[in-house]
C-alpha positions as CSV (number, residue, x, y, z in Angstrom):
1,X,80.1,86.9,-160.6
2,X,81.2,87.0,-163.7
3,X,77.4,86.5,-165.6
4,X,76.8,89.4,-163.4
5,X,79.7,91.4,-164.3
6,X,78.6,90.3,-168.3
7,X,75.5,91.4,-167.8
8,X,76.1,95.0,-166.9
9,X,78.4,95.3,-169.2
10,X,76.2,94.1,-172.4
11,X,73.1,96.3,-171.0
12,X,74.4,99.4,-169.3
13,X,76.9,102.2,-169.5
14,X,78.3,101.8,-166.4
15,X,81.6,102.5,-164.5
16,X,84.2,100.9,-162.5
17,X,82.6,101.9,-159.6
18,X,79.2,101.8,-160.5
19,X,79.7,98.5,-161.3
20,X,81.5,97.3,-157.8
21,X,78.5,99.2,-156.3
22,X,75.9,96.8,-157.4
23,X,77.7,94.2,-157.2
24,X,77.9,94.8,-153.3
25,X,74.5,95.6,-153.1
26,X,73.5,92.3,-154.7
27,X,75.9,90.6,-151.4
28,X,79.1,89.9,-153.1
29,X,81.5,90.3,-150.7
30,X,84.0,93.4,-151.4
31,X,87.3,91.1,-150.9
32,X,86.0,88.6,-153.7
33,X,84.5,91.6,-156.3
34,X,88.2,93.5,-155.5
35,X,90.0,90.0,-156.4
36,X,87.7,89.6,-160.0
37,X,88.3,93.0,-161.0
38,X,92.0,92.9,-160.3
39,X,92.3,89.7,-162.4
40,X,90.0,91.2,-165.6
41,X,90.8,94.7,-165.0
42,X,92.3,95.3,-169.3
43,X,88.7,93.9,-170.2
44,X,87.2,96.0,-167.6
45,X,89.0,99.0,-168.2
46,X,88.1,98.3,-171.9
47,X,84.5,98.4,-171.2
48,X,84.8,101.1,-169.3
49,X,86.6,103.5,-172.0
50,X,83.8,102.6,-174.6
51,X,80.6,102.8,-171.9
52,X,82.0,106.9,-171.4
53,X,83.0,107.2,-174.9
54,X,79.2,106.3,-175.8
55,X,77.8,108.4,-173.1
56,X,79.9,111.6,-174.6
57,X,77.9,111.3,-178.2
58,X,75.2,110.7,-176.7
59,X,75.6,114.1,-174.2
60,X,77.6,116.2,-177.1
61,X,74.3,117.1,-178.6
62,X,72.8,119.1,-175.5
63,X,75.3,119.4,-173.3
64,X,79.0,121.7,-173.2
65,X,82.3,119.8,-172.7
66,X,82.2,120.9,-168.9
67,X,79.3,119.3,-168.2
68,X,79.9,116.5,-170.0
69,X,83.0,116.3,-167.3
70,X,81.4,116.5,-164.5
71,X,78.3,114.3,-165.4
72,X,81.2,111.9,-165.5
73,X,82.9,112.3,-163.0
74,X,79.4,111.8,-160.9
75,X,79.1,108.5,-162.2
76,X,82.5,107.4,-161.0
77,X,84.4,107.0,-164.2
78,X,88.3,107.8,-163.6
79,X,89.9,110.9,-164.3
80,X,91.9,109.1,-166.9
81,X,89.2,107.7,-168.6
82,X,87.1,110.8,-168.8
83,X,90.3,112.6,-170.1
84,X,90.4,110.2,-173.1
85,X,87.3,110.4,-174.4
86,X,86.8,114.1,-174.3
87,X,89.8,115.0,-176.3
């Protein structure tokens, strides 16, 4: 679980909940992803803050602050997160 969890988060911007997503898809069980998360969630949250902050300066170039917003809030990242990177 947590190679897994390393994995995404050294190759991929993902969120919170994209992140839960494959990890059910791969057949960890939700009860046992929910307990990991809950026990790393300052590193996770962490990841998660720097994964949206790199997808915003990557966006800024072609897209407006709106759609920025909303392309992130597609992805799952948390209002609070999103907030904190596009101020």
């Amino acid at each position: 679980m947590k190679r897994a969890v390393n994995e995404f988060m050294a190759l991929k911007n993902l969120s919170i909940r994209e992140m839960k997503y494959k990890l059910y898809t791969k057949g960890v069980q939700k009860d046992v992803i929910e307990d990991y998360f809950y026990e790393h969630i300052e590193e996770i949250e962490e990841y998660e803050k720097t994964s949206a902050q790199k997808i915003v300066i990557k966006k800024q170039a072609t897209l407006e602050k709106e759609e920025i917003r909303n392309y992130l809030m597609k992805k799952g990242y948390r209002e609070n997160t999103i907030k904190e990177v596009l101020i």
